[in-house]
C-alpha positions in Angstrom: 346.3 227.0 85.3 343.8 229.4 83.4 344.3 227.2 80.4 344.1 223.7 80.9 341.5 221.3 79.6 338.2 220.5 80.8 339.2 216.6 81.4 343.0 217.9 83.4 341.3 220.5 85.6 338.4 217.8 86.0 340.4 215.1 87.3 342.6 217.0 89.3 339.9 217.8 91.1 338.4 214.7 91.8 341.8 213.6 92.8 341.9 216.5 95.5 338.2 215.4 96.7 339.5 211.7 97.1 342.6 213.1 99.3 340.6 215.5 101.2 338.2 212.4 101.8 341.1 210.2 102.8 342.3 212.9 105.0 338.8 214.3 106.6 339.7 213.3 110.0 343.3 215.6 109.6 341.0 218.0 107.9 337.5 218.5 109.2 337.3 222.5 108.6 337.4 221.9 104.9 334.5 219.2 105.0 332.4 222.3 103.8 334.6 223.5 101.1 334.9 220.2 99.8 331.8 219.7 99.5 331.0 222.2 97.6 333.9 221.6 95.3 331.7 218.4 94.7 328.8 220.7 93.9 330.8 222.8 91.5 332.6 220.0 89.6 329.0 218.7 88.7 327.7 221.5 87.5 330.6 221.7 85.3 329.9 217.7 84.3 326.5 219.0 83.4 327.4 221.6 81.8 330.0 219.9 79.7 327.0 217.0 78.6 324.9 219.6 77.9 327.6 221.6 75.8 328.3 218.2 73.5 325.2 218.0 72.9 324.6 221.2 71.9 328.0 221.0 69.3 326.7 217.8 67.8 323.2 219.4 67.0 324.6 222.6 65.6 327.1 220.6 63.6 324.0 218.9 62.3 322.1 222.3 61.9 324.6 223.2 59.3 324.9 220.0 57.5 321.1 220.0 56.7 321.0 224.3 56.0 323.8 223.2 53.7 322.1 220.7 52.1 318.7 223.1 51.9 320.3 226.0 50.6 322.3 224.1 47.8 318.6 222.4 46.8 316.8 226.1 47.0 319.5 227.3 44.7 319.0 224.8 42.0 314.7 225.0 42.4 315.2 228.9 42.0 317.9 228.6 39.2 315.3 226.4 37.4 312.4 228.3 38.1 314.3 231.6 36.6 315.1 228.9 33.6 311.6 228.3 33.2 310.6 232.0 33.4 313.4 233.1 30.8 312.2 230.6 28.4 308.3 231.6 28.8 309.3 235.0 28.2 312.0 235.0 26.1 315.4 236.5 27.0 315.0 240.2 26.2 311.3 240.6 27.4 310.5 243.1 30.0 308.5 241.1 32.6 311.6 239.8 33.4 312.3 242.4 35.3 309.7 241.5 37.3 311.2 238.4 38.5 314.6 240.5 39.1 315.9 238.9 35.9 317.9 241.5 33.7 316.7 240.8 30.2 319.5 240.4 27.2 
């Protein structure tokens, strides 16, 4: 049982609460257990929520660092560009920029 899904284990055991319900008068000395079964199945719900929305935003975290790195990478290939042809290619004060002259 270690490795079924969220939404199996889930409605298994809101089935169980229902029966348990239906049953209370058969079982009254699991009223407590139940109960906090109930508890314990919406912390997970919570947890769950909080756990897609957490996904979605990381998802969206590396869409947009994506996007900024790929834009960084063409602003610093055409400020090297720019540097390159102030200086020429075999000038020293490349090196300053960590560009190896020709």
């Amino acid at each position: 049982m270690r490795n079924r899904s969220y939404d199996a284990s889930t409605a298994g055991w809101d089935q169980l609460l229902v029966k348990v319900k239906t049953h209370a008068a058969d079982l009254p000395f699991l009223k407590d257990t139940g109960n906090q079964l109930a508890v314990a199945l919406q912390g997970a719900r919570e947890a769950k929520a909080r756990q897609t929305v957490l996904q979605a935003q990381c998802r969206k975290a590396t869409r947009d660092l994506k996007v900024h790195m790929a834009r960084s990478r063409d602003l610093a290939t055409r400020l090297r560009n720019g540097i390159r042809m102030r200086y020429g290619l075999s000038n020293e004060k490349l090196a300053l920029f960590k560009i190896r002259p020709c």
